[in-house]
N, C-alpha and C positions, 0 to 999 in steps of 0.2 A: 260321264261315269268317273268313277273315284277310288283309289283302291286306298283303304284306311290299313296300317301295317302300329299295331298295339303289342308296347314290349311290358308286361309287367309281372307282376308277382305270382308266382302258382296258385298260389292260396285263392286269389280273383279268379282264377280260371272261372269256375262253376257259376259264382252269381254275376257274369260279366255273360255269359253265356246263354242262363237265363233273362237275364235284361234285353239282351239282344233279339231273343225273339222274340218274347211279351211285346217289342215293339216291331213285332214282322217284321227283322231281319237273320232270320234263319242261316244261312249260308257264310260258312266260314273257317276259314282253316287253321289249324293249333300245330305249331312246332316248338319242341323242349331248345333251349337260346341257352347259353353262356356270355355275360358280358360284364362290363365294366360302365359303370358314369360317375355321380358325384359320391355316389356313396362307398367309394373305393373297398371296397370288398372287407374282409373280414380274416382271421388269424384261427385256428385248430391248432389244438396239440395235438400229435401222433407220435406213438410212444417216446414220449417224455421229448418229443424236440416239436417248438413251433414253425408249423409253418405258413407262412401267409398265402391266403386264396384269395388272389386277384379278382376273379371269373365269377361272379355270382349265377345261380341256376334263377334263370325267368322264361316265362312262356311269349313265345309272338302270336299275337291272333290277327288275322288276314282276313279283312274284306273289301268285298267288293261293290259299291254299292252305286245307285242313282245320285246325279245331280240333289236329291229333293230330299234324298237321306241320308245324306252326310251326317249334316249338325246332331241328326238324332242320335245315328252312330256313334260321335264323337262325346255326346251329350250323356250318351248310358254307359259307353266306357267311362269318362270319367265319376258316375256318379258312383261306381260299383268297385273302381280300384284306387282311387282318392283315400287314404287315410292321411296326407299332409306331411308328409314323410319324405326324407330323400330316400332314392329306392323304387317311390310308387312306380316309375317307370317315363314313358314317354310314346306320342303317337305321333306318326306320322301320314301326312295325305300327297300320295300321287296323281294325275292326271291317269289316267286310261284311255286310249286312242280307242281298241274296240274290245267286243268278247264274242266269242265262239262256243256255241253248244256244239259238244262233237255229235251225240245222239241225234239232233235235225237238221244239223246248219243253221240254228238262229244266229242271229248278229245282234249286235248293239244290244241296247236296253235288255229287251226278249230273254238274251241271255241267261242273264243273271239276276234272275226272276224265280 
């Protein structure tokens, strides 16, 4: 198993979302992110003095998925939040040792199903 951690643009939220599960991968978890990378944020004015915002607002999408659907994973996020841009964002994959359904005590795979 594989936990795939997607930081990008709000605006992707939805058709990344949908992509995701057109290819039966349903399950997955969305938090509101603040960060920084190459595209060093951007400047506001507020009332009449600028000030620069480091922190850009991006969404994390979180999942979890098999050995067998990674690549698809990785393969619909990027087709969906790619515009070529600095900004689109970046993903990352971890290992996962196991998973736990608390409702049966599934394990492994079963899981996160």
């Amino acid at each position: 198993m594989k936990k795939v951690e997607a930081i990008v643009k709000p605006s992707k939220l939805e058709a990344i979302q949908k992509g995701l599960t057109a290819a039966d991968i349903p399950c997955m978890t969305v938090m509101p992110v603040k960060g920084a990378g190459l595209q060093r944020g951007y400047s506001e004015i507020y009332r009449g003095l600028e000030k620069p915002m480091i922190l850009l607002p991006k969404v994390m999408i979180i999942c979890v998925v098999s050995d067998e659907n990674l690549e698809k994973c990785i393969d619909v996020i990027l087709e969906n939040a790619s515009e070529g841009n600095i900004g689109d964002g970046k993903i990352f994959v971890y290992d996962v040792y196991d998973a736990v359904r608390i409702r049966n005590h599934e394990r492994g795979g079963g899981a996160i199903k």
